[in-house]
N, C-alpha and C positions, 0 to 999 in steps of 0.2 A: 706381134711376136714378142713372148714372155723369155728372156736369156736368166738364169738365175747362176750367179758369179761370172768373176770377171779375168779371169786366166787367159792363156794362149785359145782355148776350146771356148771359151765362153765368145772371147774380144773376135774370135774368128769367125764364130758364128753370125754374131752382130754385124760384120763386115758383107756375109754372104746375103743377112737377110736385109741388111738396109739394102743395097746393091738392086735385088729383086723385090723393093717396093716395100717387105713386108713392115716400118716400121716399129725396128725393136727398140725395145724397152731394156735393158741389161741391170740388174739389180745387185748389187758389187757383193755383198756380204761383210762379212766380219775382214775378213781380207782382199782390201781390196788389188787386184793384179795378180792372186793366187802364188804360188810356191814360188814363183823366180822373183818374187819381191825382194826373197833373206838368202838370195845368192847372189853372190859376187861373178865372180869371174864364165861367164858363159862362152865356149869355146865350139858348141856343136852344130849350133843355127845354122843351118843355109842362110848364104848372102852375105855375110861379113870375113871379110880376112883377117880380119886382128880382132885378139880378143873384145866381147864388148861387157857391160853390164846388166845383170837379170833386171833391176831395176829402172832401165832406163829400158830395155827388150820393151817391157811392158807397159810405159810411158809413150813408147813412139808405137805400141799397137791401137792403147789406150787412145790419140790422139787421130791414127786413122779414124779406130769407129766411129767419132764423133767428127769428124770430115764427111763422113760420107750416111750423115745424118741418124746417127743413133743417140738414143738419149742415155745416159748414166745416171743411177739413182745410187743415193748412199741413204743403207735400210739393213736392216736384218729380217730376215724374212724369219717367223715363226710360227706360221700355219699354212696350209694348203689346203685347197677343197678343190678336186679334180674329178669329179665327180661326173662336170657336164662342161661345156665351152659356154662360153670363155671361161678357162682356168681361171684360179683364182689365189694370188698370194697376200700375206698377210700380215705388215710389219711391225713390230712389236711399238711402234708407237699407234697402231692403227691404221697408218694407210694402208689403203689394198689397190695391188695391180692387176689389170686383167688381161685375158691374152687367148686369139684365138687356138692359138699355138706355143707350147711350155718347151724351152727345152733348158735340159738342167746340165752344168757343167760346175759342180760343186767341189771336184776334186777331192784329195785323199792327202789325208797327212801322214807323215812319215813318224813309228813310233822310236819315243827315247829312253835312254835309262834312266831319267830324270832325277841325273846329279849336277849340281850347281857348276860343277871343271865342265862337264861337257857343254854345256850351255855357254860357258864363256870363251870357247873355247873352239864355237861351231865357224865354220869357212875359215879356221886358224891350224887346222889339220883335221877336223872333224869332220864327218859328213854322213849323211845316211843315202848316197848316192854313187857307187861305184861309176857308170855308165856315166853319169855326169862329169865326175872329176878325177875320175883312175887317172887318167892323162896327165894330170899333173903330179903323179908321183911316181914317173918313170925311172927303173932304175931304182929308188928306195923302197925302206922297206915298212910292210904296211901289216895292218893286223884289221880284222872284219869278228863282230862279234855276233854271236847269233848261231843257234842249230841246225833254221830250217831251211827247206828249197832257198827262200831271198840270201840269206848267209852264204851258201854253199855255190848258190849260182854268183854270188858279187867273187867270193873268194876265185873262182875259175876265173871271171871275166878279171881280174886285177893279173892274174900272172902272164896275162896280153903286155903288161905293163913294168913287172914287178917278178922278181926271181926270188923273193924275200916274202910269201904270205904267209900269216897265222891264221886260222881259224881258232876265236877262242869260245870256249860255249860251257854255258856252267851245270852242265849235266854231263854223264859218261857214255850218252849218245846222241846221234843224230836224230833231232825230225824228218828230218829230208828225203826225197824219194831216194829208193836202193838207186838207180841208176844214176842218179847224181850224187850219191856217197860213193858210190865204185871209182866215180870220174876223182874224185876229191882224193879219195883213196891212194889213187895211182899216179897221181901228180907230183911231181920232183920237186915242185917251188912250194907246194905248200906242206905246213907241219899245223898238227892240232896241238891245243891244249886242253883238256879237258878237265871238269871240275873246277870250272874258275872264274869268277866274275869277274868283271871291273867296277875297280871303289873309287879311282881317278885319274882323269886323264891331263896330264902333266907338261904346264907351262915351261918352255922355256926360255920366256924371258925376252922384251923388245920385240925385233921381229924373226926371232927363233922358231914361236908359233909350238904344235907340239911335238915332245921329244918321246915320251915315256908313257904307259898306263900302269897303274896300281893294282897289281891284282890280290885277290884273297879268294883261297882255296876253300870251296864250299864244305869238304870233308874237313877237312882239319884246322879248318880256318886262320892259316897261314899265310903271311903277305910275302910276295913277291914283287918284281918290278920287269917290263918287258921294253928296251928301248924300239922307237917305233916312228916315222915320220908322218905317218897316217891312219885316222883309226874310223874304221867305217862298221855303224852301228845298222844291224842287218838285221832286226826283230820286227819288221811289218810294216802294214802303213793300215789307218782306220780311213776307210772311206765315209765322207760326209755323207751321209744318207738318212741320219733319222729322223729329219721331218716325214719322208717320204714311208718311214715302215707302216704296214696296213693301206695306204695309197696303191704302191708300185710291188710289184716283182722283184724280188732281191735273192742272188745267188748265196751260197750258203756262206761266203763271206764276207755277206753285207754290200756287196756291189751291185750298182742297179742293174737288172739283167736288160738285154737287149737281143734283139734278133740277128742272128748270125750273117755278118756283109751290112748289117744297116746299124743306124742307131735309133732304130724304133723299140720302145718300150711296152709293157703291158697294156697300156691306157694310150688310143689312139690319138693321135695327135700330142703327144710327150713323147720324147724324145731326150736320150742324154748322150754326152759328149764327155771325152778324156779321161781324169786318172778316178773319176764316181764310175763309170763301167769299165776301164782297163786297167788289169791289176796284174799285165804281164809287163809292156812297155814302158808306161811310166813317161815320157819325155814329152820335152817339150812340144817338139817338133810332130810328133803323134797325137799330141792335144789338141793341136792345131788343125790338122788332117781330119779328123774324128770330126770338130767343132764345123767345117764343113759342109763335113757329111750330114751333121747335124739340120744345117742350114736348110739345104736342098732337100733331105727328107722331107724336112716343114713345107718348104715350097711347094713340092709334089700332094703332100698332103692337102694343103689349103686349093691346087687345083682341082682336086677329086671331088672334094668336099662341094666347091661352089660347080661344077658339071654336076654332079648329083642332086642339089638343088635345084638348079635349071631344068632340068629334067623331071622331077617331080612335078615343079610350076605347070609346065608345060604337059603333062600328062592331067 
């Protein structure tokens, strides 16, 4: 069994399929432990009472797999040929792993404005994760940038939290579906800005963390200044998928498609898990589930496979 990344969906996977014999291989990537590596403070996990660390989340998952006999490779994979079994990956120094069974848990990264404040500035009141870290800014007030459904749906879910949201978005409409502009619309905690980007999001100093964002008005190019104790950058996430484009099935935005209840993929016996085919949930805890599901797909697969062999033999 081929695991390609090493996240909660990946690490989980590996766990189901060492468990059931299969033997995985888990191939880490460019990051190794996926997205809860560059988070701090993880509050949503089943099983822990107090807060813990993404970092260390992924350390003591890390540490199962390889208990319960998975091997971990540190590679960048940069070709595939999935053509025939055993799959076959491809790593930029050259080695190749193979595998009678691929599943891919590649995950999706979250997109940023890529300004040098937000970047210094990220788990210090920044985040492109309402759902992860609303909770920690109950009671203050926040601001979420971004037009579309991700914007609109973070700015709803923060006023669970928050009686103080902005949406700021630097055009004079929404992308967002109508029925989640009406909801937006009609809400007493939230206020838009419109026509406005953000130029920087503003240190305050020690462990102040941030206070302010910078804006400049796209029509008249005017600065402004919004104070704010949270600012959640709501413009997408790019799912890791393009090794895979011309290989696999991919939905129109870019997510590996999968069969509806499973995580079977185009190409029988591939398989993907977590935020590379969900681009609704996002969490950890979902990647995890997925990663699973992943497992036991494989499982099920490789018994078909070797019955239908048997039976050919024997015919």
């Amino acid at each position: 069994m081929l695991i390609l990344g090493s996240g909660p969906a990946g690490l989980t996977a590996a766990i189901y399929g060492a468990r059931a014999g299969m033997a995985p291989i888990v191939v880490q990537g460019i990051q190794p432990g996926g997205q809860l590596t560059t988070t701090t403070d993880v509050e949503n996990y089943p099983g822990f009472k107090e807060v813990i660390q993404g970092p260390w989340l992924m350390e003591q998952m890390q540490a199962q797999a390889e208990h319960v006999g998975t091997r971990l490779m540190w590679d960048t994979i940069v070709e595939v040929d999935l053509t025939a079994r055993p799959f076959r990956l491809i790593g930029d120094g050259g080695d190749v792993y193979e595998g009678e069974v691929l599943v891919i848990a590649t995950g999706a990264q979250a997109k940023w404005l890529g300004l040098d404040s937000e970047d210094a500035m990220k788990g210090k009141g920044v985040s492109a994760c309402a759902t992860c870290d609303g909770f920690f800014y109950r009671g203050k007030k926040v601001a979420v940038i971004g037009g579309g459904n991700t914007a609109v749906e973070e700015a709803l879910y923060l006023t669970n939290h928050s009686d103080d949201v902005t949406l700021i978005h630097r055009r004079d409409t929404l992308r967002a579906e109508r029925i989640l502009q009406e909801r937006l619309f009609a809400h007493p905690g939230i206020k838009v800005l419109w026509n406005k980007e953000v130029r920087e999001f503003v240190d305050g100093g020690g462990t102040a963390g941030l206070v302010a964002l910078t804006l400049e008005d796209t029509v008249s190019g005017e600065h402004s200044r919004i104070d704010v104790d949270g600012g959640f950058v709501a413009i997408g996430h790019h799912p890791a998928t393009e090794l895979f484009r011309g290989h696999l099935a991919l939905d129109e935005d870019g997510y590996i498609a999968v069969e509806t209840g499973s995580t079977r993929t185009s190409v029988p016996g591939v398989f993907a898990c977590g935020d590379v085919m969900d681009k609704v949930y996002r969490q950890a805890v979902t990647a995890a589930g997925t990663g699973c599901m992943a497992a036991l797909d494989a499982e099920r697969f490789l018994a078909e496979a070797e019955f239908e062999a048997i039976k050919e033999a024997a015919e």
